[in-house]
Backbone of each chain as ProteinMPNN parsed JSONL, in Angstrom:
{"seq_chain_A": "XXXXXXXXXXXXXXXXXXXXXXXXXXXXXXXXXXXXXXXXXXXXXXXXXXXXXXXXXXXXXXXXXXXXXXXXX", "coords_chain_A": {"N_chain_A": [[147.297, 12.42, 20.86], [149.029, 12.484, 23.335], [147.031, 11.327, 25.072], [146.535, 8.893, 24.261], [149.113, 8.297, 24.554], [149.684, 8.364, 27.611], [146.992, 6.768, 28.622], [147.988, 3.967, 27.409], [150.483, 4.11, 29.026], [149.276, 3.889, 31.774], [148.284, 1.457, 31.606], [149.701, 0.039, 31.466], [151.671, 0.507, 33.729], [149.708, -0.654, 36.039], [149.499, -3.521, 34.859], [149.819, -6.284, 35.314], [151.116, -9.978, 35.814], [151.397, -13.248, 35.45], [153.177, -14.98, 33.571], [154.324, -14.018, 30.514], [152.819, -12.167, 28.57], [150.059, -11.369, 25.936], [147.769, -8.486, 25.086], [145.352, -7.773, 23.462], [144.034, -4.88, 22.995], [141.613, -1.627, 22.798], [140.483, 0.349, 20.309], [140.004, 4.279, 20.506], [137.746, 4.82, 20.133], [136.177, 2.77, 21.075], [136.928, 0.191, 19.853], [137.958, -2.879, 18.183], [140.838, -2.851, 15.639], [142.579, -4.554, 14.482], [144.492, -7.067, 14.466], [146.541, -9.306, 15.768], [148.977, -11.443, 15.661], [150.361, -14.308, 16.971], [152.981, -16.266, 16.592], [154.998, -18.772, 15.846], [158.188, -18.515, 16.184], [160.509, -19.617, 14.834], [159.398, -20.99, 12.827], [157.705, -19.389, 11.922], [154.561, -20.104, 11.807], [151.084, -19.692, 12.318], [150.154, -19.797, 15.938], [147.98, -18.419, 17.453], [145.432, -16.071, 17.051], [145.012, -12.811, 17.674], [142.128, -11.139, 17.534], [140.014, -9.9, 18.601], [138.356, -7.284, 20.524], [139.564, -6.443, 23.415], [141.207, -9.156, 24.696], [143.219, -11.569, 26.074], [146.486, -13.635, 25.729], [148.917, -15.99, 26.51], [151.942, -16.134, 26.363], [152.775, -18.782, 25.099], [153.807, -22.272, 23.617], [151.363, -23.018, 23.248], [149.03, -20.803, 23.144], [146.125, -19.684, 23.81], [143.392, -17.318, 23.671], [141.364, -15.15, 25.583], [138.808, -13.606, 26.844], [138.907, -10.534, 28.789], [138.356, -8.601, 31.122], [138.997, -5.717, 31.586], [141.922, -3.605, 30.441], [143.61, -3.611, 31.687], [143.553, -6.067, 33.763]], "CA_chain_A": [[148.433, 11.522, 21.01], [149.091, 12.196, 24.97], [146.121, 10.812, 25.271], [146.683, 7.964, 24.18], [150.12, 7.609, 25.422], [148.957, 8.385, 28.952], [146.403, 5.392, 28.443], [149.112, 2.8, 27.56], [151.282, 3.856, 30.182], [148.112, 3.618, 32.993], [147.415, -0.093, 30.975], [151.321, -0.894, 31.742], [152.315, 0.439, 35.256], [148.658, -0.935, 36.333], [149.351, -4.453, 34.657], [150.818, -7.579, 36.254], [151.192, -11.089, 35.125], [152.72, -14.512, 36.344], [153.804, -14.894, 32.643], [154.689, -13.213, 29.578], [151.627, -12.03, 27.926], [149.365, -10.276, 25.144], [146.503, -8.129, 25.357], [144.931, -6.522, 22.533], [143.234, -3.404, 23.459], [140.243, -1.072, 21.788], [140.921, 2.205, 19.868], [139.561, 5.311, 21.252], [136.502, 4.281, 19.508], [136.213, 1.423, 21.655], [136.477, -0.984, 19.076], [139.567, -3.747, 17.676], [140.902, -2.121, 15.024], [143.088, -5.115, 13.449], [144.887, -7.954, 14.805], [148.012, -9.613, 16.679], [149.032, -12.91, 15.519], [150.99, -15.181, 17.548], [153.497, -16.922, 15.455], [156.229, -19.588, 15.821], [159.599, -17.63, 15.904], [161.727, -20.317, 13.577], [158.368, -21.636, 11.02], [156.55, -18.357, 11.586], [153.593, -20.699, 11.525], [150.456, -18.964, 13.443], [149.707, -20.151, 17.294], [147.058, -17.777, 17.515], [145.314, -14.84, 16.227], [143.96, -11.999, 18.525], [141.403, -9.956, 16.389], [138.889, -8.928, 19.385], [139.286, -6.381, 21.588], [140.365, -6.622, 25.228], [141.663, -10.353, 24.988], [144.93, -11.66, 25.955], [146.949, -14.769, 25.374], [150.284, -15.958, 27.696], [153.215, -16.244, 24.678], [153.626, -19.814, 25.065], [153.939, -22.637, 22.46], [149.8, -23.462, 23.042], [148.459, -19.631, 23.42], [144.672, -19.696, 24.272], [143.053, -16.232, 23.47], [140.703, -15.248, 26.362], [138.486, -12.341, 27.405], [139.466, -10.051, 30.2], [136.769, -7.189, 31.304], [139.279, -4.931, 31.178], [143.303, -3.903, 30.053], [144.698, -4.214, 33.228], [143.352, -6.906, 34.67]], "C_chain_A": [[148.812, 11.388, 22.481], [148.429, 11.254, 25.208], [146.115, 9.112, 25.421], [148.22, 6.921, 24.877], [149.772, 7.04, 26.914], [148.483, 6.528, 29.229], [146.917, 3.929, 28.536], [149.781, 2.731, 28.661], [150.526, 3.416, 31.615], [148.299, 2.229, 32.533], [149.252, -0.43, 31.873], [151.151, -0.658, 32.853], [150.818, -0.193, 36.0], [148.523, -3.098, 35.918], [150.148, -5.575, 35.872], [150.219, -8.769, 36.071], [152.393, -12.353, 35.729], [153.48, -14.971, 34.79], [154.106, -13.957, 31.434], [153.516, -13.378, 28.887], [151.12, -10.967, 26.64], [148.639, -10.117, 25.44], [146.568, -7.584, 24.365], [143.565, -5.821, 23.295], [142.195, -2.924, 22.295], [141.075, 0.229, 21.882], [139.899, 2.862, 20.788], [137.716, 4.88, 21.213], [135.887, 3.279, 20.76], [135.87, -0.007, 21.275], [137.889, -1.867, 18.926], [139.353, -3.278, 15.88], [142.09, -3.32, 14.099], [143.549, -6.261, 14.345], [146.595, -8.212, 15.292], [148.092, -11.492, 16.301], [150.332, -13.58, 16.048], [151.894, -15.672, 16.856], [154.841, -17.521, 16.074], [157.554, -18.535, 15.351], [160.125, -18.517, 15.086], [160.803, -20.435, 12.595], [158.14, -20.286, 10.736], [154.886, -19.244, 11.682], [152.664, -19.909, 13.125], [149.615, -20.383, 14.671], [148.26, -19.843, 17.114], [146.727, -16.52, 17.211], [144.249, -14.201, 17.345], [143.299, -11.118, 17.853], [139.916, -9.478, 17.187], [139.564, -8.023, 20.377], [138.906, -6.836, 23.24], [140.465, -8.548, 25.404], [143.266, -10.353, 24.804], [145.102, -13.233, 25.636], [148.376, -14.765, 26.435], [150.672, -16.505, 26.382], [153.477, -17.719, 25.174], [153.268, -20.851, 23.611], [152.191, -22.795, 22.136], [149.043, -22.17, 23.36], [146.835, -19.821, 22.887], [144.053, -18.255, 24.76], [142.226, -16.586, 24.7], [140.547, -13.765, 26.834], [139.073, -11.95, 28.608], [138.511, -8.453, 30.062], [137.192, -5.828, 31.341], [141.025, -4.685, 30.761], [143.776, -4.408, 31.08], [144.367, -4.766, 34.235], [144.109, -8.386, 34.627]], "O_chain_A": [[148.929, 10.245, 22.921], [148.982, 10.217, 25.574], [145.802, 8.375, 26.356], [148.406, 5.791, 25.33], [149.631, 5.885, 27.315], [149.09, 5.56, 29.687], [146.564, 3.022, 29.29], [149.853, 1.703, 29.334], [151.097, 2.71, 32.446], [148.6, 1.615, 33.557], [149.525, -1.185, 32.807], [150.432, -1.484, 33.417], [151.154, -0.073, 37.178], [147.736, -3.846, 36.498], [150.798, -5.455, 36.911], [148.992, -8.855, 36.113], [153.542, -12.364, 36.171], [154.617, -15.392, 35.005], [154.031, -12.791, 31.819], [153.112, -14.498, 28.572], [151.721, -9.916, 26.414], [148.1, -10.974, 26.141], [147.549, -6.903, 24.064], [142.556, -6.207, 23.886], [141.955, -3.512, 21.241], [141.784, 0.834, 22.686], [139.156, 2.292, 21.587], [136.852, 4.733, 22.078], [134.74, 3.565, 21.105], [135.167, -0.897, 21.754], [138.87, -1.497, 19.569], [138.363, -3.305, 15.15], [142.455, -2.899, 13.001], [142.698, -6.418, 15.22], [147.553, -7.449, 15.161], [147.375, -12.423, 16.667], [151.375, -13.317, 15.45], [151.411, -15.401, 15.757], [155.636, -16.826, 16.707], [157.686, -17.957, 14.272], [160.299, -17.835, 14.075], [161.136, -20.071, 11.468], [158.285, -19.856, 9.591], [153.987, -18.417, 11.531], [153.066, -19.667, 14.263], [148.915, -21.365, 14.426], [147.429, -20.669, 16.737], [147.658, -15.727, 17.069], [143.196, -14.669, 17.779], [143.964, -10.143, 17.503], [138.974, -8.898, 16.647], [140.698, -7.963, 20.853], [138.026, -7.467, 23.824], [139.763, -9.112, 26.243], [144.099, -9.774, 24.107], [144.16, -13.974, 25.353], [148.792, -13.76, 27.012], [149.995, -17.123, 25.56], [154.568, -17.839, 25.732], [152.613, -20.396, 22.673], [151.758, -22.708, 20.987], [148.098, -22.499, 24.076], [146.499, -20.06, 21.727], [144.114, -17.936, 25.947], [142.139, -17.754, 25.08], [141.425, -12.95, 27.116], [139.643, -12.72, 29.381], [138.213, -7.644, 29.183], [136.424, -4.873, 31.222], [141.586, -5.78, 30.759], [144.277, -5.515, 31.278], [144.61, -4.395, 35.384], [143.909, -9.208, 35.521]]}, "seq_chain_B": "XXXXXXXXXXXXXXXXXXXXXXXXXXXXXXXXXXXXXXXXXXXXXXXXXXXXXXXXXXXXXXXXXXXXXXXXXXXXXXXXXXXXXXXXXXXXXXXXXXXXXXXXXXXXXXXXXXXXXXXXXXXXXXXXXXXXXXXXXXXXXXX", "coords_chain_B": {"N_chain_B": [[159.173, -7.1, -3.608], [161.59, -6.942, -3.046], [161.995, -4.853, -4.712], [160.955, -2.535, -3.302], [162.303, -3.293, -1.282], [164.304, -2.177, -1.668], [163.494, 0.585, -2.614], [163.014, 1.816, -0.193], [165.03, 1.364, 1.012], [167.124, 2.659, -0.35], [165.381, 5.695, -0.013], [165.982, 6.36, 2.64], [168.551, 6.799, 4.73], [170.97, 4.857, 5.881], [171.116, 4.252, 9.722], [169.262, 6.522, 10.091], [167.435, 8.859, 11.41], [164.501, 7.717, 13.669], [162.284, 8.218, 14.948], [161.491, 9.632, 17.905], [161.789, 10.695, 21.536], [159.112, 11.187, 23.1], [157.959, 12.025, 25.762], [159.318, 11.187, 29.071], [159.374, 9.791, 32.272], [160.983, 8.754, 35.604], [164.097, 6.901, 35.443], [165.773, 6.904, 32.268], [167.066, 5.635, 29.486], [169.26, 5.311, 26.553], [170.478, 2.976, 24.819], [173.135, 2.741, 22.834], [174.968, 0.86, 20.373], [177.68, 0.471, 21.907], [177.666, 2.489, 23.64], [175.499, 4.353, 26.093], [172.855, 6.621, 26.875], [171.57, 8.665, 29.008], [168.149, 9.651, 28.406], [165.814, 11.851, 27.097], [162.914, 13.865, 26.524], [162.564, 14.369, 23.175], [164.95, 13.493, 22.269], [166.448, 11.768, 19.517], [165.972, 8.533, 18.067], [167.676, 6.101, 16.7], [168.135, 3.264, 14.349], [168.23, 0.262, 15.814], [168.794, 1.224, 18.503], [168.903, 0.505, 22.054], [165.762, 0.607, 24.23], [165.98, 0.934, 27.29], [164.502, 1.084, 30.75], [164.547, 2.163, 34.132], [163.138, 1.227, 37.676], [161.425, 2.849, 37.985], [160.626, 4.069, 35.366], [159.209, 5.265, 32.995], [158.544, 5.621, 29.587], [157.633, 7.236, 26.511], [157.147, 6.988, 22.861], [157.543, 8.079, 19.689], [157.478, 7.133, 16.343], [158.619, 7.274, 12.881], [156.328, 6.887, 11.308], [154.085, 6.744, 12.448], [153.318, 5.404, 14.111], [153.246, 4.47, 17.938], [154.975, 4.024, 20.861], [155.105, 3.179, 23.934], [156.212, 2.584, 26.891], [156.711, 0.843, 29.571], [157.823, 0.438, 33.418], [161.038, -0.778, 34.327], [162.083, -2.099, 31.866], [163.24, -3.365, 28.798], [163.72, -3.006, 25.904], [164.347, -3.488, 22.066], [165.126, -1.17, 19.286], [165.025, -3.508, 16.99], [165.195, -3.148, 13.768], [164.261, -0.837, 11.325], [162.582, 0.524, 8.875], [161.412, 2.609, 6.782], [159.472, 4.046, 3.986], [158.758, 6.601, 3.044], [156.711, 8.232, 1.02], [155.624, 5.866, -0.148], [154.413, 5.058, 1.975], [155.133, 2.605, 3.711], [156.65, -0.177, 4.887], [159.074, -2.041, 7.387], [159.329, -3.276, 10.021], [160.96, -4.238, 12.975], [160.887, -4.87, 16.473], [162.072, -6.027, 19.653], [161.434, -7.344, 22.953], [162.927, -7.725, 24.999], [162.929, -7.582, 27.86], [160.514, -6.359, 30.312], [157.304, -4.144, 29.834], [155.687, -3.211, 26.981], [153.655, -1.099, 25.108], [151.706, -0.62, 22.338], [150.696, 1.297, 19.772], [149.957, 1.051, 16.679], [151.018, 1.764, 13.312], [151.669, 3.248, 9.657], [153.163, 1.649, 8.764], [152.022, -0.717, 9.935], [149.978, -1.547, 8.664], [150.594, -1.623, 5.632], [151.477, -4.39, 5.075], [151.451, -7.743, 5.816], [151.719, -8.484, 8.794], [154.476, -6.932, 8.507], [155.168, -5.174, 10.565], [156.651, -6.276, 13.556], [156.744, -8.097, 16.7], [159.541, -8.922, 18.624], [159.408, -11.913, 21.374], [160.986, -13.455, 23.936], [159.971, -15.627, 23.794], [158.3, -15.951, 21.753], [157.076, -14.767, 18.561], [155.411, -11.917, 17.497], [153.308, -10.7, 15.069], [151.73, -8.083, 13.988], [148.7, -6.5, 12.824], [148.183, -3.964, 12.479], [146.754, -2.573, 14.857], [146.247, -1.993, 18.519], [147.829, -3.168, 21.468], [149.594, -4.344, 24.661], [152.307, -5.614, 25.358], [153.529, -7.6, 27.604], [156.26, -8.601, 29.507], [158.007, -11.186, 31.469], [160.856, -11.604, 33.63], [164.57, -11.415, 33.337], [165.745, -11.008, 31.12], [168.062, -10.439, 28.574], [169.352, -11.008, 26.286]], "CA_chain_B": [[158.963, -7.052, -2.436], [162.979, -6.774, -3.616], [162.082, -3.658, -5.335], [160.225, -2.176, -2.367], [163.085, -3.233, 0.237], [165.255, -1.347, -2.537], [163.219, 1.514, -2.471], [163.281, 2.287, 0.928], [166.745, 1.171, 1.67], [167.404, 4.419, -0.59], [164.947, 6.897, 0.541], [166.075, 6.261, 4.403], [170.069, 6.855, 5.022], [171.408, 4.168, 7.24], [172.024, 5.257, 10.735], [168.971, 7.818, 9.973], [166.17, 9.379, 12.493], [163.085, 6.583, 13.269], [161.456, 8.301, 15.432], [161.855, 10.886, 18.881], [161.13, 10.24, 22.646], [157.913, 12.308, 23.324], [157.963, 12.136, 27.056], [159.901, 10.475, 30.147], [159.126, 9.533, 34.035], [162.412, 8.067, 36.096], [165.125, 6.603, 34.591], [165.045, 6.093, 30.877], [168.406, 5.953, 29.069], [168.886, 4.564, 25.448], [171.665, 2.097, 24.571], [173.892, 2.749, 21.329], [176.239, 0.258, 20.338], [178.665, 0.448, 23.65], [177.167, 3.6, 24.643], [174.382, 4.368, 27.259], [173.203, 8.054, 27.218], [170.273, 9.179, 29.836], [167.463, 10.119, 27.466], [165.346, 12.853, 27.432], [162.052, 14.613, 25.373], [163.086, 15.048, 21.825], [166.068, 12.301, 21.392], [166.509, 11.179, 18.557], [166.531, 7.308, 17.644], [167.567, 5.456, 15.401], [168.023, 1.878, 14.043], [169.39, -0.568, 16.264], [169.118, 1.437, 19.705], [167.71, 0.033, 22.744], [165.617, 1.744, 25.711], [166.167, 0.848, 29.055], [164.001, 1.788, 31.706], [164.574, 1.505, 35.791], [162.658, 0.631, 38.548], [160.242, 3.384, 38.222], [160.697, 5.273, 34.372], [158.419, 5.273, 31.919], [159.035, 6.749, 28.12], [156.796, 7.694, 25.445], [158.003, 7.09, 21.762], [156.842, 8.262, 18.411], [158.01, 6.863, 15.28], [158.079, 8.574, 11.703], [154.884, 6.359, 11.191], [152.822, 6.822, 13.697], [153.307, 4.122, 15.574], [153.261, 4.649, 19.129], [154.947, 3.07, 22.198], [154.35, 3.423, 25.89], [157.598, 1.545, 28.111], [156.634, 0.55, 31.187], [159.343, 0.234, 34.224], [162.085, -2.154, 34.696], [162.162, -2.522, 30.598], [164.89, -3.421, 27.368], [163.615, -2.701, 24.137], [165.711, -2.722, 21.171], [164.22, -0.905, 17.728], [166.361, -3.805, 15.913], [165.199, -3.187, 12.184], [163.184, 0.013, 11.209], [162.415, 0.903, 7.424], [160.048, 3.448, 6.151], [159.299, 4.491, 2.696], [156.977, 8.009, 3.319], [156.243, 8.199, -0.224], [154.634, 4.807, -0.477], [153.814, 4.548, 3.379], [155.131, 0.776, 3.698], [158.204, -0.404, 5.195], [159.19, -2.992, 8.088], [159.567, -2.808, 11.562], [161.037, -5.452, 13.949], [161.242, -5.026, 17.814], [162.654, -6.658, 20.746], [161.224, -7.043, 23.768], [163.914, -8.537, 25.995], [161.795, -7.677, 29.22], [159.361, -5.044, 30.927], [156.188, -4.074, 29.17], [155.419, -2.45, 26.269], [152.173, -0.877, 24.5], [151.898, -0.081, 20.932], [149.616, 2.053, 18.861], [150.949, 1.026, 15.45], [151.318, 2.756, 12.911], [151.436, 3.173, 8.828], [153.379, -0.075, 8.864], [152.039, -2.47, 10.387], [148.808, -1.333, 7.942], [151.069, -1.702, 4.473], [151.5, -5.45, 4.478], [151.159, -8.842, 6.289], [153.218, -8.588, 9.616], [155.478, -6.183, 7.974], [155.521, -4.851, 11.955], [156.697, -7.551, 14.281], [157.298, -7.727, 17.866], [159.797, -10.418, 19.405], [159.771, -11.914, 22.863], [162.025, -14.573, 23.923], [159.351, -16.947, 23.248], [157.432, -15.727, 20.554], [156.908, -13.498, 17.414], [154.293, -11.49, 17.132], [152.978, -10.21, 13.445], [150.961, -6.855, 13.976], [148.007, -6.652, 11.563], [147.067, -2.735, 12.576], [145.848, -2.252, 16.006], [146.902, -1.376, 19.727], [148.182, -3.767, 22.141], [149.818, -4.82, 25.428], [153.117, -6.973, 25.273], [154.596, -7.958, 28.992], [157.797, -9.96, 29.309], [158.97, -11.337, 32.782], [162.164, -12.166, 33.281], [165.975, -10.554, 33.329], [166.162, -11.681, 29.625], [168.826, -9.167, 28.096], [169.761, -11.4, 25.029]], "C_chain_B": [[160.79, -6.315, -2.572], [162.891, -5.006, -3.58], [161.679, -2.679, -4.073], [161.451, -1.658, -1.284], [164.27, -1.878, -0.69], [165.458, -0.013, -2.6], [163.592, 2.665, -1.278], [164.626, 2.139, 1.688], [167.316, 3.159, 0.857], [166.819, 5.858, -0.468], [165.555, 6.992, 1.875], [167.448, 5.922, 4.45], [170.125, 5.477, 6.037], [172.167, 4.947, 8.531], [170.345, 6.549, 10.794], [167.821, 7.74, 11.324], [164.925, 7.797, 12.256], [161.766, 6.975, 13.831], [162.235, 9.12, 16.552], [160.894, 10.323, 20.081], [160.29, 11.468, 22.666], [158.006, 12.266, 24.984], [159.031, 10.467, 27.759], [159.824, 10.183, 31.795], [160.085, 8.648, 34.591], [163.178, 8.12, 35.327], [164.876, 6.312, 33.636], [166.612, 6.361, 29.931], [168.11, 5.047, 27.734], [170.458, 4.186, 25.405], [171.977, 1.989, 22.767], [174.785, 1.84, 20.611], [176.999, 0.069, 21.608], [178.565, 1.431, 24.581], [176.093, 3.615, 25.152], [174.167, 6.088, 27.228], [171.867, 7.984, 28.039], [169.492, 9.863, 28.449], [166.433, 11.17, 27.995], [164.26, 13.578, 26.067], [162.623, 15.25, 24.476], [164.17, 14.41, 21.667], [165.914, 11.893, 20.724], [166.813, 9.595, 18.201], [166.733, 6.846, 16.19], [168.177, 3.596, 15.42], [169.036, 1.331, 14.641], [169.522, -0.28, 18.34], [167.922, 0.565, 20.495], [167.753, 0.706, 23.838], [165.611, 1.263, 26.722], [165.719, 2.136, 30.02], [164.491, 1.488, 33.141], [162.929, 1.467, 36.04], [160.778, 1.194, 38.277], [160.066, 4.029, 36.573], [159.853, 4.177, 33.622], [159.276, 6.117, 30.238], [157.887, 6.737, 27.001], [157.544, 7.531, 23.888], [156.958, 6.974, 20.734], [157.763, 8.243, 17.217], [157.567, 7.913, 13.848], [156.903, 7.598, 11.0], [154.059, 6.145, 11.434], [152.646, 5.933, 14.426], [153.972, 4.281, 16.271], [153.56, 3.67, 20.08], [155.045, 3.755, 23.379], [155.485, 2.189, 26.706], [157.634, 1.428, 28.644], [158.181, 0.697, 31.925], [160.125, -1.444, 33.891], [162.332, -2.974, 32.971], [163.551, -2.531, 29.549], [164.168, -3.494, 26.581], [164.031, -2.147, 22.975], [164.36, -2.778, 20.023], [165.602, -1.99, 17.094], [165.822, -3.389, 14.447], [163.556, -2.274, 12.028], [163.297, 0.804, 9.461], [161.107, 1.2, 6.787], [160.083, 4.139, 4.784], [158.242, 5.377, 2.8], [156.513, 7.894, 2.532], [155.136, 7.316, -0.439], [153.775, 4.578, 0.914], [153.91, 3.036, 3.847], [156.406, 0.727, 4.22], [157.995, -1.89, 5.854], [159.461, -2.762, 9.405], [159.795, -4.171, 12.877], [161.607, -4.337, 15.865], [161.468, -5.857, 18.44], [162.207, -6.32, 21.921], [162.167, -8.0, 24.995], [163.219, -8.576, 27.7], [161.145, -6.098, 29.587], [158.322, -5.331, 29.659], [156.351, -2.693, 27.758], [154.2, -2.456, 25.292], [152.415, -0.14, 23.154], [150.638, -0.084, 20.512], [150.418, 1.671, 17.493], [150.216, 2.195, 14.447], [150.729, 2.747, 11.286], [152.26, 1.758, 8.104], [153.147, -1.323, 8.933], [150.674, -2.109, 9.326], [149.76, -1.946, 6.445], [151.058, -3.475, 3.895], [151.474, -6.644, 5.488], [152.218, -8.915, 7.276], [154.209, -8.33, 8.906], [156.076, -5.324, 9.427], [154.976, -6.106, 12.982], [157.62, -7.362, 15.588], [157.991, -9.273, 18.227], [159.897, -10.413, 20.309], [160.475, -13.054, 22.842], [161.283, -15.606, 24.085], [158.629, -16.936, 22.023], [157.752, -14.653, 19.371], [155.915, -13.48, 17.272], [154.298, -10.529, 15.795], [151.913, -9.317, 13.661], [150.36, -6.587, 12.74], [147.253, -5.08, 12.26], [146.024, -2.629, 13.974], [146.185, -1.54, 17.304], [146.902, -2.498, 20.729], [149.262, -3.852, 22.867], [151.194, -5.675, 25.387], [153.649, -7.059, 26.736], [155.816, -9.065, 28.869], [158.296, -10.094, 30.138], [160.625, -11.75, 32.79], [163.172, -11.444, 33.376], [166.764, -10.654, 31.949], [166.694, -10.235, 29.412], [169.548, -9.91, 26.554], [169.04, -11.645, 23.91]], "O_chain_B": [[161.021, -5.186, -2.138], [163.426, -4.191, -2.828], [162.544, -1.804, -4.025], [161.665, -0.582, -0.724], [164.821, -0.909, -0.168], [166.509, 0.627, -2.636], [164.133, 3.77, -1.315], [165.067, 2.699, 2.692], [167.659, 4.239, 1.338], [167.423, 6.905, -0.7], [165.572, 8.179, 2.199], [167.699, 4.738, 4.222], [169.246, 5.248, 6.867], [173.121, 5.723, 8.585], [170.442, 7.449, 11.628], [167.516, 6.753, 11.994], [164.634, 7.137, 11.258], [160.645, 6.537, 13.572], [163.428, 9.358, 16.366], [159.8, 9.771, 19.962], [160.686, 12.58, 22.315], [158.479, 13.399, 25.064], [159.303, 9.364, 27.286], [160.748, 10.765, 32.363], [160.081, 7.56, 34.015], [163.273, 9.03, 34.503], [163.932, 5.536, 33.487], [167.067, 7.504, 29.884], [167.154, 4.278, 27.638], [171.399, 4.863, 25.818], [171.366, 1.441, 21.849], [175.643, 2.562, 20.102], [176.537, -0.824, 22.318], [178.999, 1.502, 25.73], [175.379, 2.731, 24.68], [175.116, 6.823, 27.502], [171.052, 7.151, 27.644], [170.12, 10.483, 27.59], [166.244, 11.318, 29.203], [164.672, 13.775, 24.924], [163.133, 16.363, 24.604], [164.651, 14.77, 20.592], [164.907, 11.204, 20.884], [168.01, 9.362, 18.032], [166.234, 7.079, 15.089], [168.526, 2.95, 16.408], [170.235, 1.517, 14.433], [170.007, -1.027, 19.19], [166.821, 0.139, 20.147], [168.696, 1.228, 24.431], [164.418, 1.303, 27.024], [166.09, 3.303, 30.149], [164.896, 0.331, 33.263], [161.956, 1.575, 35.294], [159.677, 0.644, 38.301], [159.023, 4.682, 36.58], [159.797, 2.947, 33.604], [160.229, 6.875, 30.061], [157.315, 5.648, 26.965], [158.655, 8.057, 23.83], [155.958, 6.257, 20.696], [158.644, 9.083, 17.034], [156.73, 8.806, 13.714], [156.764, 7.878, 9.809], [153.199, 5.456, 10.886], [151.816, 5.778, 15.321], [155.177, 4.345, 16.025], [152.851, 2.686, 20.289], [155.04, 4.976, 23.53], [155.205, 1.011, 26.927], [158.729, 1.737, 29.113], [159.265, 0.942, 31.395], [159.849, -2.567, 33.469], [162.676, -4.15, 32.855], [164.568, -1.84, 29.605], [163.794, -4.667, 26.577], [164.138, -0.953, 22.693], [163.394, -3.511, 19.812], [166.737, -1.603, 16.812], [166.913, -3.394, 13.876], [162.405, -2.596, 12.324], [164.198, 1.581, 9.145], [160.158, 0.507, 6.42], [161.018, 4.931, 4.667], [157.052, 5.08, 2.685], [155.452, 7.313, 2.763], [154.009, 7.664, -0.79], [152.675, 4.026, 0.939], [152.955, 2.386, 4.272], [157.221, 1.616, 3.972], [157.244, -2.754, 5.399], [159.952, -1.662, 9.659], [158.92, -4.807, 13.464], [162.435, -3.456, 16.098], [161.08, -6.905, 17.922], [162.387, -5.151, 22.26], [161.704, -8.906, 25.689], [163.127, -9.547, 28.451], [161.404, -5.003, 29.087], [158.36, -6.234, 28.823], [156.971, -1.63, 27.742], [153.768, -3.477, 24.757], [153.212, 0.784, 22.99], [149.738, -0.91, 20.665], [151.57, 2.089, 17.374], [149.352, 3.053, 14.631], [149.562, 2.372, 11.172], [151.909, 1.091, 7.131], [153.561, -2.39, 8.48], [150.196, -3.243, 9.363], [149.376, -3.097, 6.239], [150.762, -3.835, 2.756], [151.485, -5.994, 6.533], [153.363, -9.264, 6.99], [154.945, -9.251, 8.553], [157.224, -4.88, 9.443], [153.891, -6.643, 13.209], [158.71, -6.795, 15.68], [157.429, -10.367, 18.187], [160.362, -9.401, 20.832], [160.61, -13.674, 21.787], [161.824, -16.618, 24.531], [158.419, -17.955, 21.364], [158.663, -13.828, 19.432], [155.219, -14.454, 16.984], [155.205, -9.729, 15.562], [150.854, -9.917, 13.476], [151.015, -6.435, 11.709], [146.05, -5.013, 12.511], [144.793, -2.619, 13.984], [146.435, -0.344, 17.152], [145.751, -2.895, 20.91], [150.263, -3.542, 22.222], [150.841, -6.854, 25.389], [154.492, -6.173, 26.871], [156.015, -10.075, 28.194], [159.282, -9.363, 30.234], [161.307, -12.149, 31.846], [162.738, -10.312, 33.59], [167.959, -10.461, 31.722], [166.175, -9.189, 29.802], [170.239, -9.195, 25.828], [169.607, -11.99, 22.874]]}, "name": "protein", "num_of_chains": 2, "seq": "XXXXXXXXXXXXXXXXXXXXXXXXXXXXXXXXXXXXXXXXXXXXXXXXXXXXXXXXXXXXXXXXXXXXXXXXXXXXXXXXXXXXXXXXXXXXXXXXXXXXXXXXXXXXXXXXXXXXXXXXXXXXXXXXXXXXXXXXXXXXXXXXXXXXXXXXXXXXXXXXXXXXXXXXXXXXXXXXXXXXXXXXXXXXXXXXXXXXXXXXXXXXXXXXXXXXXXXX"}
């Protein structure tokens, strides 16, 4: 569990972004282990669905999944 | 779904434990209702509080479902709505990310049912289907 905290916290104080963003990450494993779905705050209706690992999306109304080579880049 | 919210509304007191800070780096204080206390390894949260980090603090947090967060600096994150049923392993889980970063390991929650763990930012909702991810949130957003 450190371990993993640790990890997150390196991925955070290490990140930086001109907008508000997602990244889904890989378990220890180094695999994607489930998904992150985007979703309209009033419909709920889904934007986008992140179900690989190490891609992000910027939270806006047109979110466009997209690799990144690693978390904190 | 009734019966469910029913369930767990009566296994889980209102007001009760959700989870405990596991570690802290800088400032890291949690916000109660009108109170503010400096926080510290082994506080107790519960439903409704939010963590505030400074410039430089970090915090560590472990829920009673195993889902894990990681609080970057300069952060507001309120647990608004946390409901666990141990027995069955299912509940609900809404967050707030008003600004800074935050990383989540989820948990036995967000596994039980269809974005049953959901993160909001002041543009979006996100519906957690079981994994580990990244949320950032620029901004001085506090509402």
């Amino acid at each position: 569990m450190r371990a993993a905290f640790l990890a997150l916290a390196g991925a955070i104080v290490l990140g930086g972004c001109a907008s508000d963003k997602l990244t889904l990450s890989e378990n220890e494993e180094g695999e994607a282990t489930g998904a992150v779905a985007i979703l309209d705050p009033v419909t709920n209706a889904e934007r986008a669905v992140l179900n690989t690992k190490l891609t992000e999306a910027k939270l806006t109304s047109r979110p466009k999944p997209r690799a990144v080579k690693e978390l904190n880049d | 779904m009734v019966t469910a919210l029913a369930a767990a509304l009566l296994t889980q007191p209102a007001m009760a434990e959700i989870g405990r800070i596991k570690s802290t780096v800088g400032q890291v204080s949690v916000q109660r209702g009108t109170t503010t206390v400096p926080a510290q390894p082994g506080y107790k949260l519960e439903p409704g509080d939010t963590v505030i980090t400074g410039k430089t603090g970090r915090v560590g947090i472990a829920f009673l479902d195993d889902t894990r967060f990681a609080i970057g600096p300069d952060s507001k994150i309120k647990m608004t709505a946390y409901l666990y049923d141990r027995p069955r392993q299912s509940g609900t889980f809404l967050t707030e990310v008003k600004r800074g970063s935050l990383g989540v390991v989820s948990g036995k929650i967000a596994k039980s049912g269809k974005d049953a763990m959901r993160v909001k930012t002041p543009t979006s909702m996100l519906g957690v289907r079981g994994t580990k991810f990244v949320v950032e949130v620029k901004g001085k957003g506090d509402s």
